[in-house]
C-alpha positions in Angstrom: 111.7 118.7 117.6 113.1 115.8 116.0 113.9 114.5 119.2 110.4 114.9 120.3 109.0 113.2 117.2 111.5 109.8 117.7 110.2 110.0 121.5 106.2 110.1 119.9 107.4 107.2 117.4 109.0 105.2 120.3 105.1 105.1 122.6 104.1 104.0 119.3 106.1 101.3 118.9 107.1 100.0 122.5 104.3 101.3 123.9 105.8 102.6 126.9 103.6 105.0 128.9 104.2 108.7 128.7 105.6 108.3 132.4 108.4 106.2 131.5 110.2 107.0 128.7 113.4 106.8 128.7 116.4 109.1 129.3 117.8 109.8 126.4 114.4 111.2 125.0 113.5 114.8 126.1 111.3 115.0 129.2 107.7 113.5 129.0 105.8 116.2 129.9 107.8 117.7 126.9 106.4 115.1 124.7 103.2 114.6 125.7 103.0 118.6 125.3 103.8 118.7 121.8 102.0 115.1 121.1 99.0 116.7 122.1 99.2 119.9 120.1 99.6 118.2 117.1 96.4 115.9 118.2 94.1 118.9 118.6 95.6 121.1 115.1 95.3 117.6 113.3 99.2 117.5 112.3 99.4 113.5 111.9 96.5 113.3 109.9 97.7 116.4 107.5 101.3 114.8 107.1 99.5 111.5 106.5 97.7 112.5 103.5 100.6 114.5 102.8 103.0 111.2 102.6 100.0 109.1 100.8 100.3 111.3 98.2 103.9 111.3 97.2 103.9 107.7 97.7 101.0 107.3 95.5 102.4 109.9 92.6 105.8 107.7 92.5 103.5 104.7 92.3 102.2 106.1 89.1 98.4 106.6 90.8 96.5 110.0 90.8 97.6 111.9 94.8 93.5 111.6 95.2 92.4 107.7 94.9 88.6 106.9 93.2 87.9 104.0 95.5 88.2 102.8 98.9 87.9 99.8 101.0 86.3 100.0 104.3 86.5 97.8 107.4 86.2 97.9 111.0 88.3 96.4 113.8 87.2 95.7 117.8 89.2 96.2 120.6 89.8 95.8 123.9 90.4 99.1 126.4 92.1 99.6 129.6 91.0 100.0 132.8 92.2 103.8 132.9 89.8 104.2 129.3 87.6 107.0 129.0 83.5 106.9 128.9 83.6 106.0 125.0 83.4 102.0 125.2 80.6 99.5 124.2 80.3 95.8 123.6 80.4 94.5 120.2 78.2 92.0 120.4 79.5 90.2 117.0 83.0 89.9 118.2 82.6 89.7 121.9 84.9 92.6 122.6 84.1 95.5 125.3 85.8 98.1 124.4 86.4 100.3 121.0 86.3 100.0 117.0 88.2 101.5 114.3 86.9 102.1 111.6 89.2 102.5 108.4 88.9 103.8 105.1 92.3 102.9 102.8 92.6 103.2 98.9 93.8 100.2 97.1 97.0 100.0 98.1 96.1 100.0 102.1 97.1 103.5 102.6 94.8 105.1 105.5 92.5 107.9 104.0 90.5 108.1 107.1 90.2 107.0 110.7 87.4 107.0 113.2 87.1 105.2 116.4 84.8 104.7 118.7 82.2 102.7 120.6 82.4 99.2 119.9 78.3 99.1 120.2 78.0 101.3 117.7 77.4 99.0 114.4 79.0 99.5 111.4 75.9 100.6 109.5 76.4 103.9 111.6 80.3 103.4 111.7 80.2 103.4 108.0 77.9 107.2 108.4 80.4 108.7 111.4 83.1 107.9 109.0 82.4 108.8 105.6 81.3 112.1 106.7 84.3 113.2 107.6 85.8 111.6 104.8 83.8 113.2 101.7 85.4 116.9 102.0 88.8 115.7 101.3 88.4 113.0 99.1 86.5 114.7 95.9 87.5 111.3 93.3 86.2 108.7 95.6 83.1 106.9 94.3 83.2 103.2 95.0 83.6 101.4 98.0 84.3 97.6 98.7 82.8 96.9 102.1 82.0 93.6 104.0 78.5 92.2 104.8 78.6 94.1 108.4 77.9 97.6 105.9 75.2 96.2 104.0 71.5 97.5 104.7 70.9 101.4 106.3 74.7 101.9 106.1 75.1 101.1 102.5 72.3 102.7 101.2 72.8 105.7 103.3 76.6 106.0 100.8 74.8 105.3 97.9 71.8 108.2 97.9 73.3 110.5 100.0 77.2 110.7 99.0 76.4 109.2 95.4 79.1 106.3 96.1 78.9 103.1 94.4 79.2 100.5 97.1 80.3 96.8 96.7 79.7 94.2 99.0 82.4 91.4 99.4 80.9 88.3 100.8 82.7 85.5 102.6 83.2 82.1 101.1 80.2 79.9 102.2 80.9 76.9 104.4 81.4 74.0 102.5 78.6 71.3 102.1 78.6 68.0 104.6 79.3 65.5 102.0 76.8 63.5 103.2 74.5 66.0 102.3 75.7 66.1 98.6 75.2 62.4 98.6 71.9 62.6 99.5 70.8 65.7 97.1 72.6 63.9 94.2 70.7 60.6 95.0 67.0 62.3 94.9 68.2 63.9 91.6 68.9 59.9 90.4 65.6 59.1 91.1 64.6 62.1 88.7 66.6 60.6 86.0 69.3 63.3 86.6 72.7 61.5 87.1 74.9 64.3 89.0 78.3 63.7 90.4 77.9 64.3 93.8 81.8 65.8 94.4 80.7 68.7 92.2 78.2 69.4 94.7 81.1 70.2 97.0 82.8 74.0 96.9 86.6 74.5 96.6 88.4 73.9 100.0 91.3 75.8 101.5 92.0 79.6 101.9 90.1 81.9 99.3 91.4 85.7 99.1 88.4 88.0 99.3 88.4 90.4 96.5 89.8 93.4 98.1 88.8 92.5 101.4 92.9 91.5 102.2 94.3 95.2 101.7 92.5 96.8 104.5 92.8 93.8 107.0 96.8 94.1 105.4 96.3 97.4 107.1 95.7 96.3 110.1 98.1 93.9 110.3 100.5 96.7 109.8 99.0 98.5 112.8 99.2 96.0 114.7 103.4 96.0 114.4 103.2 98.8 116.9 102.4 97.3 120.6 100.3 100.6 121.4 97.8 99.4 119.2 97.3 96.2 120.5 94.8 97.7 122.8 92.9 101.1 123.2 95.2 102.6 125.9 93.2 106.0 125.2 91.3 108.4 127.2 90.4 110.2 124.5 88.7 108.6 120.5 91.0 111.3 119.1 94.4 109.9 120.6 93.7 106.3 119.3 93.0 108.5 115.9 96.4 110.3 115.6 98.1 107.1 117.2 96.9 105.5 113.9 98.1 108.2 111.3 101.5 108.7 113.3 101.8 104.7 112.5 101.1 105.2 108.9 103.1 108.4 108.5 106.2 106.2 110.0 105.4 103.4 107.4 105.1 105.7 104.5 108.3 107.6 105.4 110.4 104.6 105.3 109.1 103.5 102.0 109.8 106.8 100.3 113.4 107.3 102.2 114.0 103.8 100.6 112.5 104.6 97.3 
């Protein structure tokens, strides 16, 4: 079994197809067996709570975190995926979204994917659902301005979750501009410098926005999740927790 679990581990990582695994692994159809009765009984997902928890106890947390951060993430399928595909009109991706919930330190709580048409008012719904059974402490979110509206009021009076939405630094004013709005204020007998006018430039981190897109740059380490390569929602779920599980594993081995 361990030999079946390196051969799940190395699709995730090389992203080989099933077909062509090498040698030295046990025969696909062998993996792919087992891969796929751990898929439907929900094995990945149960060892990745499982493994968040220990890593959260020797972190000094509580196993079940109060608050969560939720983001989505578009993209592109295969020609051999299934009926489940959209176009996400925002990011100009046919294909699917992920939808993540992590806790604070980017640790997956929950996973849903699927049409990138659907918008992430209603991603926000399909996901928290299935979240609220298993995570009885949670009661804030930090979202982004895609969640706002339906979605976040939906969380709010339905779930009773505090939700907090992170907005992104505005553009910076066209000095020219500034000159011009600090030159009508002269004429009002307001003297204003007109650099003040101007917002900080450079990078910004968004308050909690980073973790979960930290998240995904961890997920996207492994090549099978540089695209959907799924049939099936469910495989590019348990492809996601099997990543996570893998991460967590080799924190706590080296802890």
């Amino acid at each position: 079994m361990r030999r079946v679990l390196d051969a799940v581990f190395y699709v995730l990582r090389s992203g080989c197809p099933w077909r062509l695994l090498p040698f030295e692994f046990p025969p696909w159809r062998t993996v792919y067996y087992w891969f796929r009765k751990w898929r439907i009984e929900g094995t990945f997902e149960r060892l990745n709570a499982a493994l968040r928890e220990r890593v959260r106890v020797l972190s000094g947390r509580n196993a079940q975190p109060s608050a969560g951060i939720v983001d989505s993430q578009s993209a592109k399928t295969t020609g051999v995926g299934g009926e489940a595909r959209g176009y996400d009109g925002g990011k100009k991706v046919r294909g699917r979204k992920r939808q993540l919930l992590v806790d604070t330190e980017g640790l997956v709580l929950k996973v849903r994917v699927h049409s990138a048409k659907v918008p992430d008012q209603d991603g926000l719904r399909l996901l928290l659902k299935a979240a609220r059974e298993r995570l009885p402490r949670l009661s804030h979110l930090w979202v982004d301005a895609g969640y706002q509206g339906r979605g976040k009021k939906w969380a709010e009076q339905e779930l009773g979750i505090s939700v907090e939405v992170v907005h992104r630094t505005p553009k910076p004013i066209p000095e020219k501009i500034a000159r011009i709005w600090a030159e009508e204020w002269a004429k009002e007998g307001r003297e204003i410098d007109w650099q003040k006018l101007l917002p900080r430039r450079g990078f910004k981190v968004l308050p909690r926005r980073w973790v979960v897109e930290r998240t995904f740059a961890w997920l996207g380490q492994n090549r099978r999740m540089s695209k959907d390569y799924e049939r099936l929602c469910a495989t590019g779920e348990t492809f996601i927790y099997a990543a996570m599980s893998r991460l967590m594993a080799r924190r706590l081995a080296r802890a």
